[in-house]
Structure formats: C-alpha cells, structure tokens
C-alpha positions in Angstrom: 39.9 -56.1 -82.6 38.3 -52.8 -81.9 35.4 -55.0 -80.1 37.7 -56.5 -77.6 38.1 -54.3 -74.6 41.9 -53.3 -73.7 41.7 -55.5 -70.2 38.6 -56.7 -68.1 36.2 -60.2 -69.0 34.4 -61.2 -71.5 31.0 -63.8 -71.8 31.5 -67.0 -74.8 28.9 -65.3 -76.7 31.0 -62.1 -77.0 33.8 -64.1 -78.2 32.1 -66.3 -80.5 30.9 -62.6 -82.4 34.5 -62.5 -83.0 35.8 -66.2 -83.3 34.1 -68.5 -85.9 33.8 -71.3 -84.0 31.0 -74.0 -82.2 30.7 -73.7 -78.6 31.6 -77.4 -78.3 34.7 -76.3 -80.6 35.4 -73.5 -78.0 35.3 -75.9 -74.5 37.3 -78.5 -76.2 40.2 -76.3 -77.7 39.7 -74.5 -73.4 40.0 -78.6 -72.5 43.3 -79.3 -74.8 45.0 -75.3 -73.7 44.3 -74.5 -77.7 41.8 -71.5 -76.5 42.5 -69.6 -73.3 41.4 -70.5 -69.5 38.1 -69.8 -68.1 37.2 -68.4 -65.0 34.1 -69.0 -62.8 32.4 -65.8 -61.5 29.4 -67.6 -60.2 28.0 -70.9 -60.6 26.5 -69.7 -64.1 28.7 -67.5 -64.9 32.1 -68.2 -66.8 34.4 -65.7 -68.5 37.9 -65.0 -69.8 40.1 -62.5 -69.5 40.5 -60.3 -72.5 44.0 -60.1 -72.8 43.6 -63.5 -72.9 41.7 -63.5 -76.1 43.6 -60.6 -77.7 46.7 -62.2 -77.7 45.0 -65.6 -79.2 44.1 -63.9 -81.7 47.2 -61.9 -82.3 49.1 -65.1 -82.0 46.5 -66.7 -84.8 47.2 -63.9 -87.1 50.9 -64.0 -86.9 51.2 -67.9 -87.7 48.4 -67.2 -90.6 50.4 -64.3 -92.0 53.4 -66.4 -91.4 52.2 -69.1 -93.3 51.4 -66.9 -96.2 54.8 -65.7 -96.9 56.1 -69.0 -96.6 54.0 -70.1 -100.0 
C-alpha cells in the first residue's frame, strides 16, 4: 500500500494502478456499496477518499487470508 497516501483523494486511474479491475467493474461495485463512495469535486472531477480505499483493501486482504486458513 505504499502508493496509497495516509489521508487526502485519489483519481479512478490511481486506483485502478492498484485494484485489478474495469472501470465499469469499479462504478458498479460504487453502485451496489461493494467499492467505496465517490465524491464530486467538480463537474469532471470525481474522487475518493483514501482511507476509503485503504481500508477496502485491508478488509479484501483479511477475508482472502481468512479464506486461506480455512482450506
């Protein structure tokens, strides 16, 4: 996570970088509350918080790692 800044926003194609997923797959997890809320800084401007995405990732990793010791 050492590209993630401790607090502050980040742009969807800095989190992509990190987050292996389509932007389509992105808006609709954002849609469904799978993938953390965005915020409008302009009209063409969205971002999202990124404590936000650390702990979505932190909560990812914890299910994966408890998934693996459950095998």
């Amino acid at each position: 996570m050492a590209n993630i800044p401790e607090t502050g926003f980040m742009r969807l194609s800095t989190i992509l970088e990190i987050i292996p997923v389509s932007k389509s797959t992105w808006w609709t997890g954002v849609k469904t509350g799978q993938f953390p809320k965005a915020y409008k800084l302009s009209e063409r401007i969205t971002v999202w918080h990124a404590e936000d995405i650390r702990a979505l990732i932190e909560n990812v990793t914890e299910v994966e790692n408890n998934e693996m010791g459950k095998g």
